[in-house]
C-alpha positions as semicolon CSV with decimal commas, in nm:
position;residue;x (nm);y (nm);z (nm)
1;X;-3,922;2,357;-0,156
2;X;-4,322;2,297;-0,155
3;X;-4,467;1,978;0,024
4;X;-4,677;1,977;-0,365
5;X;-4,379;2,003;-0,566
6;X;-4,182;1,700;-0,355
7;X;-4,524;1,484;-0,421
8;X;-4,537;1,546;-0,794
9;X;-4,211;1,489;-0,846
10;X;-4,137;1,185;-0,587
11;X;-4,444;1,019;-0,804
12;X;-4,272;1,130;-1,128
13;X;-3,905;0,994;-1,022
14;X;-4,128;0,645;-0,885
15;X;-4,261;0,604;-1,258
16;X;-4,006;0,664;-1,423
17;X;-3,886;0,417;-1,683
18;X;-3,572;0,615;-1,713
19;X;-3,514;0,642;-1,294
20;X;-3,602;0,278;-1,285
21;X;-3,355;0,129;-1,486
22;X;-3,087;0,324;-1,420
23;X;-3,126;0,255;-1,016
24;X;-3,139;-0,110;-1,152
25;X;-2,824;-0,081;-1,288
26;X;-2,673;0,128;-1,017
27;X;-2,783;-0,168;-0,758
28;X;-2,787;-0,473;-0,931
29;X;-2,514;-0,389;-1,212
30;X;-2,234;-0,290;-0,984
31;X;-2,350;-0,571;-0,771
32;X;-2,317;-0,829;-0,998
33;X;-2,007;-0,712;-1,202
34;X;-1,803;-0,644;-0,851
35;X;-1,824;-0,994;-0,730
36;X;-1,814;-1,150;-1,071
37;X;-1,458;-0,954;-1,113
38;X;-1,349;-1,077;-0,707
39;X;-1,465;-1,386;-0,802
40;X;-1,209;-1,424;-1,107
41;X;-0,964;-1,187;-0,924
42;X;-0,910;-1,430;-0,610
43;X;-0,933;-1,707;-0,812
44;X;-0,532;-1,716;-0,881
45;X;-0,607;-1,775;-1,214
46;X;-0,361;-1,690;-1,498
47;X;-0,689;-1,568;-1,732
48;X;-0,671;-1,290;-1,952
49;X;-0,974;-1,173;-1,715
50;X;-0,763;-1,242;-1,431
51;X;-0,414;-1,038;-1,529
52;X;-0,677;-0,719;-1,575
53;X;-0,891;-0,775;-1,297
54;X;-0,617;-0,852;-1,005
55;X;-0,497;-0,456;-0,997
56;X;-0,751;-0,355;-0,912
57;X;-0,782;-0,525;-0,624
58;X;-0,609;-0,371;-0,340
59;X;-0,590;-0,580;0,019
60;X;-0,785;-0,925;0,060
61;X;-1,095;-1,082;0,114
62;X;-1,391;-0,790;0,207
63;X;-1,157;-0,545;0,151
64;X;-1,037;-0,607;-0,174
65;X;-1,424;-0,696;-0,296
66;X;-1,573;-0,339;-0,130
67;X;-1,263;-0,189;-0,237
68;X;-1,345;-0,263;-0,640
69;X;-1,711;-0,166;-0,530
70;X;-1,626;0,176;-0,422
71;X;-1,407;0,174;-0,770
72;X;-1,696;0,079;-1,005
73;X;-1,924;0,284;-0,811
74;X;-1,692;0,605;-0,895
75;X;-1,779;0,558;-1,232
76;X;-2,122;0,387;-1,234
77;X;-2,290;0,620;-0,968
78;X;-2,197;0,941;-1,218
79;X;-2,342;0,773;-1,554
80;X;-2,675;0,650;-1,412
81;X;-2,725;0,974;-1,151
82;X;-2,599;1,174;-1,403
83;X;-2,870;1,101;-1,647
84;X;-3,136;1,102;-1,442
85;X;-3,025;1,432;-1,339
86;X;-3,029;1,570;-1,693
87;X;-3,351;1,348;-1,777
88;X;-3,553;1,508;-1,511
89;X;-3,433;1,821;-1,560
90;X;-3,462;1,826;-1,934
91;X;-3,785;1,652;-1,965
92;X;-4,018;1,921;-1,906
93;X;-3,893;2,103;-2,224
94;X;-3,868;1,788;-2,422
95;X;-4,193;1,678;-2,375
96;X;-4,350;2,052;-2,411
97;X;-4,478;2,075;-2,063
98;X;-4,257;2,347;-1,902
99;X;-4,503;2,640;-2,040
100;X;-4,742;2,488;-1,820
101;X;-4,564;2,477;-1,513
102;X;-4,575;2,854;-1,503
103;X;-4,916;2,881;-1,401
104;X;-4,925;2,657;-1,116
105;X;-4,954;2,796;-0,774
106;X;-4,581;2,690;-0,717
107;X;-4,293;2,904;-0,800
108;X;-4,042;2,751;-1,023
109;X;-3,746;2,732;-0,864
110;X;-3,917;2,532;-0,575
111;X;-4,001;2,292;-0,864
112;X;-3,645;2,282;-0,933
113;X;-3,538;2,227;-0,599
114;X;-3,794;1,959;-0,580
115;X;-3,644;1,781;-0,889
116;X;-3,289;1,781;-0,726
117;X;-3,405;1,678;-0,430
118;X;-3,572;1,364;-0,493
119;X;-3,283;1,257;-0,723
120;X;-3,044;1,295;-0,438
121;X;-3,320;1,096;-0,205
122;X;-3,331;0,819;-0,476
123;X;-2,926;0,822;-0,554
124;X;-2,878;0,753;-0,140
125;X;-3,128;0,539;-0,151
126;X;-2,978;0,323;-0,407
127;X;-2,609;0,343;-0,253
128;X;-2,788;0,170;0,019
129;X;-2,920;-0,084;-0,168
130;X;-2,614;-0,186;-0,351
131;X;-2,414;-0,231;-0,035
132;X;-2,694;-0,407;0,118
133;X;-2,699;-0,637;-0,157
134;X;-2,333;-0,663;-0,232
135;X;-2,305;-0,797;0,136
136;X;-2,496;-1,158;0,038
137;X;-2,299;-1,142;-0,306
138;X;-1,974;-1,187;-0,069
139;X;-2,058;-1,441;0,100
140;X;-2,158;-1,622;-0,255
141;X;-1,821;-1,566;-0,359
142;X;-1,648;-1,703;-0,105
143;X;-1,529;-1,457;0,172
144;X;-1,676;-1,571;0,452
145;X;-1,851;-1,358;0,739
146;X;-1,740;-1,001;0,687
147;X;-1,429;-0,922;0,920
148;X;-1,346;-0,573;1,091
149;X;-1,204;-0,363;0,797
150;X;-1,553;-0,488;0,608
151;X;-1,703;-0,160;0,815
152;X;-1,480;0,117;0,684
153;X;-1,483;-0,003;0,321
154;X;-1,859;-0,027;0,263
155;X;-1,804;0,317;0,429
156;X;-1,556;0,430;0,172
157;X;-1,805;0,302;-0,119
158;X;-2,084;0,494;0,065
159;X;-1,889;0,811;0,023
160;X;-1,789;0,767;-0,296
161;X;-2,167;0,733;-0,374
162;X;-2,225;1,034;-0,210
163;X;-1,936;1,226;-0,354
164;X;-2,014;1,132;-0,747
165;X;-2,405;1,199;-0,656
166;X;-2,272;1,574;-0,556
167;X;-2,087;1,593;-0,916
168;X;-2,339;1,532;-1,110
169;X;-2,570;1,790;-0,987
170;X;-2,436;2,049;-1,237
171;X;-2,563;1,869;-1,505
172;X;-2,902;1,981;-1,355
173;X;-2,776;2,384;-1,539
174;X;-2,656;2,250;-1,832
175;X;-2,995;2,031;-1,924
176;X;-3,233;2,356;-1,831
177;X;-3,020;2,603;-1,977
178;X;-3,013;2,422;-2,284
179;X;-3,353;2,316;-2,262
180;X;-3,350;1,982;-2,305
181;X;-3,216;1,636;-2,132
182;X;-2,987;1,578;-2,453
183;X;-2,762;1,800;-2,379
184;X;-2,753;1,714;-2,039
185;X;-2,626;1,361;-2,100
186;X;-2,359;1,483;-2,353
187;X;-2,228;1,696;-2,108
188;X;-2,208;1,422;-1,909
189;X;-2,018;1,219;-2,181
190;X;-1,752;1,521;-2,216
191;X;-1,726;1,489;-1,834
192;X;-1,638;1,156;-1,842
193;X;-1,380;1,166;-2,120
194;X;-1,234;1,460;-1,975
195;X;-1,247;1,265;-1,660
196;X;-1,012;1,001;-1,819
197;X;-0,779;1,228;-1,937
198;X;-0,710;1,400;-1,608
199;X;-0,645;1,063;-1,432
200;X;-0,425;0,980;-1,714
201;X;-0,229;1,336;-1,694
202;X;-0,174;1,272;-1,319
203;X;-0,430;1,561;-1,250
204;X;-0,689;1,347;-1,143
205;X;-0,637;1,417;-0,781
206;X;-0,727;1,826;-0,828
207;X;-1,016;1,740;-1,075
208;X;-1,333;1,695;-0,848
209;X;-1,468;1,385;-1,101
210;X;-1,168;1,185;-1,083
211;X;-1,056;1,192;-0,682
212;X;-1,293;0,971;-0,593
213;X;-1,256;0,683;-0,830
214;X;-0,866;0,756;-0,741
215;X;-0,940;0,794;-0,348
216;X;-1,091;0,404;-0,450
217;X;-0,819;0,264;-0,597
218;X;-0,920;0,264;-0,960
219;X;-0,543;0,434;-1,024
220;X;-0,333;0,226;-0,773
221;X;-0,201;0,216;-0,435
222;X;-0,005;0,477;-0,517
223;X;-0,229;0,724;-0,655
224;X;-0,520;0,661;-0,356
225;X;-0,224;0,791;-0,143
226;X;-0,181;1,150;-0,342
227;X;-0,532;1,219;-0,272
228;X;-0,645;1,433;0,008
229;X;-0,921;1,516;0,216
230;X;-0,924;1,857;0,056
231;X;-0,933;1,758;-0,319
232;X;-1,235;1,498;-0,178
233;X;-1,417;1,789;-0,044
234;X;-1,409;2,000;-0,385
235;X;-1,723;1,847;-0,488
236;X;-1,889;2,039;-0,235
237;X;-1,855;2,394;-0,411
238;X;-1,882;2,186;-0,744
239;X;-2,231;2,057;-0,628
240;X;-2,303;2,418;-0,446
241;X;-2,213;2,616;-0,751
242;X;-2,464;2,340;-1,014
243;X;-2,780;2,382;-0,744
244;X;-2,733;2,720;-0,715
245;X;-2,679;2,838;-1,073
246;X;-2,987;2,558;-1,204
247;X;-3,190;2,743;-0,934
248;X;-3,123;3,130;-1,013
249;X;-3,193;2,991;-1,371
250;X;-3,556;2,841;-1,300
251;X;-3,614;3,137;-1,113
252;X;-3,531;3,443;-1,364
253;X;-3,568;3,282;-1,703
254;X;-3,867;3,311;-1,901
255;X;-3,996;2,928;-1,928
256;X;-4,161;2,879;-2,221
């Protein structure tokens, strides 16, 4: 990856309407829905809101608020990474500039590693934020300075960040082999829907876009406990196998 390619695409990812709102929603979405659904959750009320909220929280106070973090963020983190992802990717031949990328002095594929590389910069960034900012939200709500176990589950929403950031990377083949960030984002529909139907199948643990919402609690007590570090760790090859296919692809096809 070329020190020009990171520039001109770090400035392209900054001005970004599409980057911008969905780190906004990513942050301040999550934020916001999280300790609105504590809020109600802890409240003991007997709310229609209430009944639906309460299983998903698991534990008490910090826990049970980071806890439904790391659980919205499962899901949240591979929508608005995801179509960045496909929008950055896919926006060259969209907006008929990817002829002219050819004759710059910079091969390709470094322009495609640059491209995955600041959306991975930007998705940690924002996973950041939003625990930064969920911290204050607590304490809004409620729950008082944040206790011991506070630590490990901002960790376990960090990783889930992480871990969803990793699965959406393939998207990053499908919107440059089909030219276009359309088909990017519908693969990204069909992953969620298929995502769905794996945690409702009980295969959700094996299937690398459903452990972590699982590992969170989004399926229970009992289904965080099926998963293992192993089944965690699958989005590693996933991720490995989207960079390295989108990159052999920006490096042998004819861009045009």
């Amino acid at each position: 990856m070329s020190g020009p390619a990171w520039e001109v695409e770090a400035l392209k990812l900054r001005r970004s309407s599409v980057a911008r709102t969905a780190a906004a929603a990513l942050v301040v979405g999550t934020c916001a829905i999280t300790a609105g659904f504590t809020a109600v959750g802890l409240a003991d009320g007997n709310s229609q809101m209430a009944l639906k909220v309460c299983p998903m929280l698991h534990g008490t106070g910090w826990t049970a608020y980071l806890g439904m973090l790391a659980q919205i963020l499962s899901v949240a983190t591979l929508l608005a990474v995801g179509v960045v992802v496909a929008w950055t990717m896919g926006r060259e031949f969209t907006d008929g500039t990817i002829a002219s990328l050819q004759a710059l002095p910079t091969p390709p594929a470094a322009i495609a590693w640059a491209k995955l590389a600041t959306v991975m910069v930007g998705a940690t960034a924002c996973g950041l934020a939003t625990v930064a900012l969920a911290l204050p939200l607590g304490l809004v709500i409620g729950l008082g300075p944040p206790d011991a176990d506070a630590a490990g589950a901002a960790a376990q929403a960090l990783a889930v960040t992480a871990l969803m950031t990793l699965l959406s990377l393939p998207l990053a083949f499908v919107a440059s082999a089909r030219r276009g960030y359309l088909p990017g984002i519908g693969a990204l529909l069909g992953l969620v829907v298929v995502t769905q139907i794996a945690a409702v199948a009980g295969a959700g643990a094996w299937f690398p876009w459903a452990a972590p919402g699982l590992w969170a609690g989004m399926g229970g007590q009992a289904a965080t406990a099926t998963v293992m570090p192993a089944q965690l760790l699958l989005a590693l090859p996933v991720a490995a196998a989207g960079v390295a296919g989108t990159i052999r692809w920006w490096a042998t096809a004819e861009l045009r």
